[in-house]
C-alpha positions in Angstrom: -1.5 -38.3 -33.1 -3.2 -36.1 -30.5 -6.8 -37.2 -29.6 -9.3 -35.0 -30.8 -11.1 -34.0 -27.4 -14.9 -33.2 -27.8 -17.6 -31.8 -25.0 -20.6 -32.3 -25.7 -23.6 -29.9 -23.5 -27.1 -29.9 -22.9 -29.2 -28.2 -19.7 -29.0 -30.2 -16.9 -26.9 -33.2 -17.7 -28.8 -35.6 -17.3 -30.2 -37.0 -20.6 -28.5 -36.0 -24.1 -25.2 -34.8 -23.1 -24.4 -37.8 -21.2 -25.8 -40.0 -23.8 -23.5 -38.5 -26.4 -20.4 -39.1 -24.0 -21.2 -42.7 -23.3 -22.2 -43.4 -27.4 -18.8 -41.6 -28.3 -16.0 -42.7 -25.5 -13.7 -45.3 -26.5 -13.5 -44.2 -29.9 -10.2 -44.0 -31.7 -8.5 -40.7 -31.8 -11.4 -39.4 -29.0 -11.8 -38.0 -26.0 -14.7 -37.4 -24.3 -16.2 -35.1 -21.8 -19.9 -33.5 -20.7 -21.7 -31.2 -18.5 -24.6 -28.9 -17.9 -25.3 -25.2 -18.6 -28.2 -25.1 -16.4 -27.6 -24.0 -12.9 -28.9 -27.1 -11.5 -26.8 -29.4 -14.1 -25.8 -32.4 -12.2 -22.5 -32.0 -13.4 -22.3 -27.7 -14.3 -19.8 -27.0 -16.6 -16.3 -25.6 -15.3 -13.6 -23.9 -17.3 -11.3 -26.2 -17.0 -13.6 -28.3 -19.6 -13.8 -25.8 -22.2 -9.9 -25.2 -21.8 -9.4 -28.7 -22.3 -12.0 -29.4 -25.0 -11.1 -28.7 -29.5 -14.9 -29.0 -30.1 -17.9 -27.7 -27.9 -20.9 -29.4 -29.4 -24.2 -28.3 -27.8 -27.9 -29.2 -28.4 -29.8 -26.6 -29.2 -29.2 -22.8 -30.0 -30.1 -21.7 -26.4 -27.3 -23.8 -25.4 -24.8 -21.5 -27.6 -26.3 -18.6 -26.2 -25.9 -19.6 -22.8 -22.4 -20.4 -23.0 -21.3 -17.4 -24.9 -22.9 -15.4 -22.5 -21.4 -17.3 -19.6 -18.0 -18.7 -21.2 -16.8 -15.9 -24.2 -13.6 -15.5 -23.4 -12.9 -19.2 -23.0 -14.7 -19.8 -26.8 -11.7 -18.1 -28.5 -10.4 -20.4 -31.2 -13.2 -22.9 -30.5 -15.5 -24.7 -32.6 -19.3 -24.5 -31.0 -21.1 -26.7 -32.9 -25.6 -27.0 -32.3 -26.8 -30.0 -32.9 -30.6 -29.2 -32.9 -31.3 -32.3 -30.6 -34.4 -31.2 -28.4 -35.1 -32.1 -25.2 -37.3 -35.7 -26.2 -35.4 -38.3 -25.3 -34.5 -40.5 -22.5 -30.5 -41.9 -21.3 -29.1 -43.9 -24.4 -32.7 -44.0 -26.0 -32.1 -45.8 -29.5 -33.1 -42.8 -31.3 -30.9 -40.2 -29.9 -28.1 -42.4 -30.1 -28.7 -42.6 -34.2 -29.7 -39.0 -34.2 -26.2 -38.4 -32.8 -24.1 -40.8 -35.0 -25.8 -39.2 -37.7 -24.9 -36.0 -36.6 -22.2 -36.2 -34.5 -20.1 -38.5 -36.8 -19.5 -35.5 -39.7 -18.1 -33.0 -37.4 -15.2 -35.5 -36.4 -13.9 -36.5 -39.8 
């Protein structure tokens, strides 16, 4: 069975994107990736990432605006799921790892 390959994006990279690689890497039947939309992401999204990803999932609706602005005619046939995750939280904070398995988890059944 091919792995189910899932990019997860936020602004900068730093904080919930990262957070929702690390909680979901190692998983059966995943892969995992993450970047940034922001300009000063520390790791900005490429192309290659959404060519290689089934399932964009980004944090909030300015995310999905950003990349369809930016990315369009790489989103063709893609999934671009928002997860309505604000920017609270810190790296692997307890609460934005549940908010994620609780959110995260549907989307890859």
């Amino acid at each position: 069975m091919t792995p189910r390959r899932v990019l997860f994006l936020c602004s900068r990279h730093r904080l919930r994107s990262p957070t929702a690689a690390a909680v979901f890497n190692g998983r059966p039947g995943l892969e995992v990736d993450s970047a940034g939309l922001a300009d000063d992401a520390d790791t900005p999204l490429d192309a290659e990432q959404l060519d290689w990803a089934d399932l964009v999932v980004v944090m909030e609706r300015q995310h999905a605006r950003r990349l369809r602005q930016r990315f369009a005619h790489r989103l063709k046939g893609k999934r671009v799921v928002t997860l309505d995750i604000p920017d609270d939280y810190d790296f692997m904070q307890p609460e934005l790892v549940a908010l994620l398995e609780r959110r995260v988890a549907p989307l890859l059944r």
